[in-house]
C-alpha positions as CSV (number, residue, x, y, z in Angstrom):
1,X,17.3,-43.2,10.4
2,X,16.1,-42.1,14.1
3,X,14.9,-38.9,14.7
4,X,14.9,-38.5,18.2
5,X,15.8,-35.3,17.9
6,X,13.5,-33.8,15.7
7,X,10.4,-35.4,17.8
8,X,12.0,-33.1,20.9
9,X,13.0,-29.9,19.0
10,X,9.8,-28.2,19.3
11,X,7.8,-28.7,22.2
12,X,4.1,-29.8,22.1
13,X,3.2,-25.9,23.0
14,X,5.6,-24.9,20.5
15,X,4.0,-27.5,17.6
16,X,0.2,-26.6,18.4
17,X,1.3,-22.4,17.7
18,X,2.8,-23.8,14.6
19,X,-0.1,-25.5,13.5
20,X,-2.7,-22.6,14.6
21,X,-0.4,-20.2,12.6
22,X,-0.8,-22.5,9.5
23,X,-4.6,-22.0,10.0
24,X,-4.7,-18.4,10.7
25,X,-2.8,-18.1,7.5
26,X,-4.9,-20.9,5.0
27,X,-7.4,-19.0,6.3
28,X,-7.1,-16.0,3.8
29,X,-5.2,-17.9,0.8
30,X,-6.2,-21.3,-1.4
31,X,-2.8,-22.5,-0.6
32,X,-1.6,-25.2,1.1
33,X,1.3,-25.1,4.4
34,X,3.0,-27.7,5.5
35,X,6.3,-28.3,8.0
36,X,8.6,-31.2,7.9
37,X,11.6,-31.5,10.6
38,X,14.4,-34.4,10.1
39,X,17.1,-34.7,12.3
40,X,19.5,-35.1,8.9
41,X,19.3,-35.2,5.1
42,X,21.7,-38.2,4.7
43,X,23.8,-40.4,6.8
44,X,26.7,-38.9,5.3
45,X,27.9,-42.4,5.6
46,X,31.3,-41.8,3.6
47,X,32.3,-39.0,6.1
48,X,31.7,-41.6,9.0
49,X,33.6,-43.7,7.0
50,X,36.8,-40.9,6.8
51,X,36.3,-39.8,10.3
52,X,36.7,-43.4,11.2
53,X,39.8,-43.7,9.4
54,X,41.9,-40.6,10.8
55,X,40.5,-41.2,13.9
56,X,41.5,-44.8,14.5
57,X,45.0,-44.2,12.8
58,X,46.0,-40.8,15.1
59,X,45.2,-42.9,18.4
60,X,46.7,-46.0,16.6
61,X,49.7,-43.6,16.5
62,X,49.6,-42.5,19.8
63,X,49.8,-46.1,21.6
64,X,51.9,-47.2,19.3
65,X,54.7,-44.4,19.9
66,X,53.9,-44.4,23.7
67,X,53.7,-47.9,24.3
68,X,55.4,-49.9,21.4
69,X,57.8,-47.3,19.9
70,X,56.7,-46.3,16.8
71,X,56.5,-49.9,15.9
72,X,54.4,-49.8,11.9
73,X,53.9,-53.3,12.3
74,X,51.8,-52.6,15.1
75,X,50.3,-49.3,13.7
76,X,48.5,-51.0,11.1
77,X,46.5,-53.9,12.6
78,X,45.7,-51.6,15.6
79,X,44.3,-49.0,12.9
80,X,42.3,-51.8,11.9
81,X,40.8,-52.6,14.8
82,X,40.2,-49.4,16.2
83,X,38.5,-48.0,13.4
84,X,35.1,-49.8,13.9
85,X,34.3,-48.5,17.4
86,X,35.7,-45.0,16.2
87,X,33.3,-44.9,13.5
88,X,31.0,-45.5,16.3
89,X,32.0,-42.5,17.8
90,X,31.0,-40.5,14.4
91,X,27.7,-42.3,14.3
92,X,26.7,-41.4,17.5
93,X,28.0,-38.0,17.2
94,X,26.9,-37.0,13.7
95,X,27.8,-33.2,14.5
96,X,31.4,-34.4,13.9
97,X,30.6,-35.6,10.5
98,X,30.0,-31.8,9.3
99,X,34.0,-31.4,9.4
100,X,34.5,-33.6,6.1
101,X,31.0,-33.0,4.8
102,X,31.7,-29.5,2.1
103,X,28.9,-26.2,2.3
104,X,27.4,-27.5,-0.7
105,X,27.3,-31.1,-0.4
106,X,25.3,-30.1,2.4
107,X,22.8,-27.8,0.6
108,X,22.7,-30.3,-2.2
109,X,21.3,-33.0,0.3
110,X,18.9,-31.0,2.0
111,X,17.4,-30.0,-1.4
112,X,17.0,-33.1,-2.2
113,X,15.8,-34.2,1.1
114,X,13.4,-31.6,1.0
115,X,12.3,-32.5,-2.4
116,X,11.7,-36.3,-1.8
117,X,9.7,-35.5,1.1
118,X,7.6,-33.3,-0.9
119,X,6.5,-35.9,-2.7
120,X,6.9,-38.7,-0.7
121,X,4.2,-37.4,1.7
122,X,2.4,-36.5,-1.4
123,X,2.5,-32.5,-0.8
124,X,2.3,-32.2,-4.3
125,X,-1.4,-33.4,-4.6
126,X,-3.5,-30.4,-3.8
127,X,-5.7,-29.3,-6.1
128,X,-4.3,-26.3,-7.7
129,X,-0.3,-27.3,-7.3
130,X,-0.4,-24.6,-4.3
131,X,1.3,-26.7,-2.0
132,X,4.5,-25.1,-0.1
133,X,6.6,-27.3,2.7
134,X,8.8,-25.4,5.1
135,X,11.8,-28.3,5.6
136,X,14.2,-28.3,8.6
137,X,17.2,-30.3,8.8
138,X,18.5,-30.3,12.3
139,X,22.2,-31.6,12.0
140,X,23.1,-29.1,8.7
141,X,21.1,-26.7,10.7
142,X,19.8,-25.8,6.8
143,X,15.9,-24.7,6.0
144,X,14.7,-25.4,2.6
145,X,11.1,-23.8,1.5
146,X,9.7,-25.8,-1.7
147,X,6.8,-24.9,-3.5
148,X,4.6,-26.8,-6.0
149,X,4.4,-25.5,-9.6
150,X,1.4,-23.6,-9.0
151,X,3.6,-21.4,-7.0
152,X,6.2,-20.9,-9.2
153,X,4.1,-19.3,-11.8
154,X,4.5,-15.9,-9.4
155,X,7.0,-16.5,-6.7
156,X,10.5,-17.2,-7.4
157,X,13.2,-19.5,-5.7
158,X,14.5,-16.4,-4.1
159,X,11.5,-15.4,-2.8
160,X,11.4,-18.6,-0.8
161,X,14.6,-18.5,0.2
162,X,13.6,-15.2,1.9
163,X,11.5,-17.5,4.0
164,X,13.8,-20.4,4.9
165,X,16.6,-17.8,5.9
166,X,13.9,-16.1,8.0
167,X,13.3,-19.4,9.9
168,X,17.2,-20.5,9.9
169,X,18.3,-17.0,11.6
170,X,15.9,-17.6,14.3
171,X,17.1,-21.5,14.7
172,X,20.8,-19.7,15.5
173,X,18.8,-17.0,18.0
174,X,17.5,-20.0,19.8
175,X,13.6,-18.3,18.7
176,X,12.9,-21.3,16.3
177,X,9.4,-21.6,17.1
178,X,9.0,-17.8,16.6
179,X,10.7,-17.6,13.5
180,X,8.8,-20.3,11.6
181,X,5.3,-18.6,13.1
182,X,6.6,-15.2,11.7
183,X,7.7,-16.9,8.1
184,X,4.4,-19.0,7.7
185,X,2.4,-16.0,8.3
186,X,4.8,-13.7,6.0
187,X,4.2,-16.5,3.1
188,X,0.3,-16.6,3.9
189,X,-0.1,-12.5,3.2
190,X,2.0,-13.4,-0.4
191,X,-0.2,-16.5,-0.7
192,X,-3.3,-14.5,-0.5
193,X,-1.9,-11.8,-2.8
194,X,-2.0,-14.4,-6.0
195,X,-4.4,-17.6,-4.8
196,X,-6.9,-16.2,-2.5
197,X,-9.2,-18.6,-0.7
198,X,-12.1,-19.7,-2.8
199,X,-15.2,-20.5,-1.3
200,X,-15.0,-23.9,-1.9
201,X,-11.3,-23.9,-0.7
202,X,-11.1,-27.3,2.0
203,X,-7.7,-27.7,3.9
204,X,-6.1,-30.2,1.7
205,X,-3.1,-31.0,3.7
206,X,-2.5,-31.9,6.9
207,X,-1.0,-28.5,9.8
208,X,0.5,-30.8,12.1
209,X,4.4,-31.0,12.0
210,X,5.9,-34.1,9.9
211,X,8.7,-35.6,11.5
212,X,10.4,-38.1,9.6
């Protein structure tokens, strides 16, 4: 999967505040910060797939009632034919994807994006399981915060979720940038509340952006 977009939604001025905020605020706690941007969970390939379909058969339709009147035999093959370069159209234009994609099909698959990633860029292996990954998926325009068990001992889901709607508002506001600064500092003060830095604490995982 390309992710053109996520490379371009923040700017490099933008990414370098981001990753000075995550200093500024494993500066006071033992845990660990980390932002991930995709430009989609999934390929949603079955809704390409459906959008495909209804598109091909309505301008299938149209042609045939226009120009061979109404003629099924027609309908069908040209159905057929049209349907690859009108899943095209969906693949290129994933937005229109999100009509046949349900609210929590979509929130299912960013979880589990968010999770995968997680571990797949091995978030999970700080020291003290204080890990926490702010997630952005561009095309559900979702936020998912995930924390590592060390975490969860004194901060709930909710409490995250706090966060990631913090960040998602300011996505719709067009204040992205800000809105992720002001939730990664916001988590730092709660950080430092229950896992303040040690003084042997040592940055453990990366603060520049993953894009994936």
């Amino acid at each position: 999967m390309k992710h053109k977009k996520a490379e371009r939604f923040f700017k490099k001025e933008e990414k370098e505040r981001i990753k000075k905020a995550i200093a500024s605020a494993e500066a006071r706690t033992a845990g660990e910060i980390a932002t991930m941007i995709v430009d989609a969970s999934s390929d949603y390939r079955d809704a390409e797939v459906m959008g495909g379909v209804l598109l091909a058969g309505l301008v299938s339709l149209i042609i045939t009632v226009f120009a061979f009147h109404s003629s099924l035999w027609l309908y069908i093959p040209i159905t057929f034919i049209l349907f690859f370069p009108c899943r095209e159209v969906f693949k290129r234009f994933p937005r229109m994807k999100m009509a046949f994609i349900g609210k929590k099909r979509m929130e299912k698959e960013v979880m589990e994006r968010a999770i995968r990633g997680f571990y797949e860029k091995g978030l999970y292996k700080t020291r003290d399981n204080t890990g926490v990954l702010f997630f952005i998926s561009l095309l559900e325009r979702k936020v998912w915060v995930i924390a590592d068990k060390g975490i969860h001992r004194n901060m709930e889901q909710y409490t995250l979720n706090r966060f990631a709607n913090m960040v998602s508002r300011g996505i719709k506001e067009k204040r992205a940038c800000d809105a992720l600064c002001e939730a990664i500092f916001e988590i730092g003060e709660v950080l430092a509340r229950y896992y303040p830095v040690s003084k042997d604490d040592v940055n453990e995982l990366s603060d520049e952006m993953i894009t994936e």
